[in-house]
N, C-alpha and C positions, 0 to 999 in steps of 0.2 A: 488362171484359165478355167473356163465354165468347163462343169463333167462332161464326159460328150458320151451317149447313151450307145450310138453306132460303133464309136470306136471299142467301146466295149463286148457290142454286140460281137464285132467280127473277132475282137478278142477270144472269147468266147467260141465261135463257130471254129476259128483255126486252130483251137487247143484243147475243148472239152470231150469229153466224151458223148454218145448221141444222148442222154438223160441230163447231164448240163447242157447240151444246147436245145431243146425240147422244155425244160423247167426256165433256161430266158427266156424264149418265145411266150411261154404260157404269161410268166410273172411280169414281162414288161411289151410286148408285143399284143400279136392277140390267137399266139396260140392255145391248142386245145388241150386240158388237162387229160383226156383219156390218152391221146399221144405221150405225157409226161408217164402215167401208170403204164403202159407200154414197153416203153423204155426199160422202166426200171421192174419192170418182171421179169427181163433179159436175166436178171442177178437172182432170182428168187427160183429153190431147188424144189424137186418135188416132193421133200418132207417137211418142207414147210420154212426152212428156214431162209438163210438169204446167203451169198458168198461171191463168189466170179472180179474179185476185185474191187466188188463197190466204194469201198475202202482199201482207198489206192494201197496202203502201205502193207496191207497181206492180202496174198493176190489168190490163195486157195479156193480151188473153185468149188470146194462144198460147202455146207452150212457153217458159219463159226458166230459167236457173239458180236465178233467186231461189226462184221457187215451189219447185223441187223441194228445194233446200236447207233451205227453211219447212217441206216436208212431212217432210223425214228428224230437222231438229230436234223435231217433236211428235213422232217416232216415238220419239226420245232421251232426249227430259223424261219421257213417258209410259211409256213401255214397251210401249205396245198391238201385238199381230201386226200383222203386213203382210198375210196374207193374199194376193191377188191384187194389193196395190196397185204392184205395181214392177215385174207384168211388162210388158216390153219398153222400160222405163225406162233400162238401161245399154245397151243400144244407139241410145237418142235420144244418153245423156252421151257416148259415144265419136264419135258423128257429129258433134258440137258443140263438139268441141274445137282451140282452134289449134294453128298446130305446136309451141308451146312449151310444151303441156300446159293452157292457160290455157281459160275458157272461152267459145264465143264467144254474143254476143246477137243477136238479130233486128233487123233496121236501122230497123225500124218501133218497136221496142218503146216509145219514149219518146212516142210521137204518142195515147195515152192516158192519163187521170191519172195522175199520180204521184209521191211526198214527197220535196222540192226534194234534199234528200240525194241522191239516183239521178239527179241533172240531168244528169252526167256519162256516165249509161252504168249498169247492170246488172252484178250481181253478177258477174266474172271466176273469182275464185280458186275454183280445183278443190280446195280442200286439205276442210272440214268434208262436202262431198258424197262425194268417194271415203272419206273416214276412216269414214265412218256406214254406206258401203257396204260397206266391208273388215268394217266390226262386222259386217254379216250375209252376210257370207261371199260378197258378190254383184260386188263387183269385179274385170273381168277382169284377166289380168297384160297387158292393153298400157294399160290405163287404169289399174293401180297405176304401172306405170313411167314412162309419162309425167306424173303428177302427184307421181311422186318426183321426177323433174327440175324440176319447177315447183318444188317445194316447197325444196327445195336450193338455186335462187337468191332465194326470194323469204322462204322462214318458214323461215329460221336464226335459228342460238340469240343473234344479238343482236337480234334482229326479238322474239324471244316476252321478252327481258329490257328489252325497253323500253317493252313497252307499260304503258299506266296506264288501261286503261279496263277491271272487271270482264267486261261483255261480250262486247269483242273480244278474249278470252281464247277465244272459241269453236274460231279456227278451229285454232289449237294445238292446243289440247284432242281436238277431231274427231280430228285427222288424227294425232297424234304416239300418242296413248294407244290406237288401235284399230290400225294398221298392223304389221306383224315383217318386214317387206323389206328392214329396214336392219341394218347390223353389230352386233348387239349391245348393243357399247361404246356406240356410236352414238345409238341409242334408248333406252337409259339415261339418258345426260347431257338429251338433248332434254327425257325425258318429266318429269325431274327439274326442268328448268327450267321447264317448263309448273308441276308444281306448285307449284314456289316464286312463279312470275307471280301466278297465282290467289290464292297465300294475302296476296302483296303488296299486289294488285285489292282484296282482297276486304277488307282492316284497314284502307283507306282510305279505301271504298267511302263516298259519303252513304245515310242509312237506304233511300233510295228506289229502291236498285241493290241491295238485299238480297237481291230475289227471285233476282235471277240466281245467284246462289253453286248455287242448287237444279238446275239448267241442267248444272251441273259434277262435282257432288254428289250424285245425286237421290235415295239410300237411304243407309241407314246402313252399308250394306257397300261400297256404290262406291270405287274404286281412290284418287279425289280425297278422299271422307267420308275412310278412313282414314290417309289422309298430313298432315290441316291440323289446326289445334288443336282441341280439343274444344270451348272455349269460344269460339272463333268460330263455330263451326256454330251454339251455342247462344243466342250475341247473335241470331245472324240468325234464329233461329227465335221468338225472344222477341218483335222487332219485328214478324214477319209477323201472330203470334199476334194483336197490337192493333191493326194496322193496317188491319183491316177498316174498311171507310166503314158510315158510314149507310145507305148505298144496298143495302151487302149485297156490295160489290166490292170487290177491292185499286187501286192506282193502277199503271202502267206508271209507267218512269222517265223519261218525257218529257211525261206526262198525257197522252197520246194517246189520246183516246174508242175508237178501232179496236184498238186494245192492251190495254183491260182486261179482254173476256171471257177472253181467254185467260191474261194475268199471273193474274185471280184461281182460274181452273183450276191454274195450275202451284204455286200460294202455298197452294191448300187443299190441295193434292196433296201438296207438301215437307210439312206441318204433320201430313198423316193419313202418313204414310210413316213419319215420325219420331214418332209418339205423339204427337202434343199436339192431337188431336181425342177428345172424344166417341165412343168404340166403337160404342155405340147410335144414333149418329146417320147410321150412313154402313153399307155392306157389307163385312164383313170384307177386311180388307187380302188374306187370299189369294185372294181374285177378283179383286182387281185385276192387268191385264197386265205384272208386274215384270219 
């Protein structure tokens, strides 16, 4: 059965939050992006940081890493401007940093809901926040240097060839594919091995971690699309293609009800990005913010 773009939409509208359904409208309708920045300044505190639950699974409504890491990855998948959304955002991350580049959290932050995973403590590693911030050219050099030193003892190349989870392929990816601070030789080998992780992640992946490849890949011309076979990109877009529910949704790979407005944004997104939508049914791909 062909995707159907509406039933998604309403997907979307009866279970996102108002900043998922504001970034549909933008991405596949013909809504306005300052309405998207809007929305999502709802979540951004007045030191700069970002919290209020953006990232559903810690719901602390003050500044913490996770949120703003959630906001620079929808900036990743999507592509939409920033806009106004970051300023005075690197100078909350540089104030919040330990001395060994790492990042630190609020001592309160756990004393609000939050998915048993984060029992421990909040998101540390500075590596996918400064790598998204190097992308737009907004990290300073004492916050690239210190989260090179982090990243040197903690995401070396046996660290990115061991992993087996597609996802947690992110923070490699963030950080090693957007940064040029390091030797050359250096950043070759790394980014190299980032892509062989991915293509490893990604041939062993179960169907329901498919959307994430698009996280890595998210056009046909990305750095990642061109490096991995062609016909894995295409399994993965095959299963997206039928994966739609009855409901009009995709599923996250954990089922998690707070995770499918957004997997099914990112899964219609990969599918109209790479051709396999309906032209007619959505706004030409150059209005969207590639």
């Amino acid at each position: 059965m062909a995707v159907s773009v509406k039933k998604a939409r309403d997907f979307v509208y009866s279970n996102g939050a108002l900043w998922e359904r504001a970034l549909f409208a933008y991405l596949f309708e013909t809504g306005s992006i300052d309405h998207v920045h809007e929305c999502l300044l709802c979540y951004k505190n007045r030191d700069g940081g970002w919290g209020h639950g953006l990232e559903p699974d810690i719901t602390y409504p003050g500044s913490h890493p996770l949120a703003l890491e959630f906001l620079l990855n929808i900036i990743r998948d999507t592509g939409i401007s920033i806009g106004g959304l970051l300023a005075g955002t690197v100078p909350w991350v540089e104030y919040n940093r330990n001395a060994d580049g790492s990042l630190r959290n609020p001592p309160d932050l756990l004393d609000y809901p939050h998915a048993p995973w984060w029992s421990k403590g909040g998101q540390t590693a500075p590596t996918s926040i400064v790598g998204n911030l190097s992308k737009l050219r907004l990290a300073t050099p004492t916050l690239a240097a210190s989260t090179r030193r982090w990243a040197e003892k903690n995401l070396v190349l046996e660290h990115i060839q061991s992993n087996t989870w597609l996802f947690m392929a992110y923070q490699a990816h963030d950080y090693y594919m957007n940064i040029s601070d390091l030797p050359s030789g250096n950043i070759r080998v790394l980014r190299a091995a980032v892509i062989e992780n991915i293509i490893a992640c990604a041939e062993k992946a179960p169907e329901n971690q498919y959307y994430v490849l698009f996280s890595l890949a998210p056009t046909p011309d990305a750095r990642v699309t061109k490096a991995i076979p062609e016909k894995l990109v295409e399994r993965n877009l095959d299963y997206l293609y039928h994966a739609q529910h009855d409901d009009g949704g995709w599923e996250d790979e954990h089922g998690l009800a707070q995770w499918r407005p957004y997997t099914t944004i990112i899964s219609l997104l990969a599918l109209k990005r790479f051709g396999r939508l309906n032209p007619y049914e959505t706004k030409p791909v150059s209005q969207i913010g590639l």
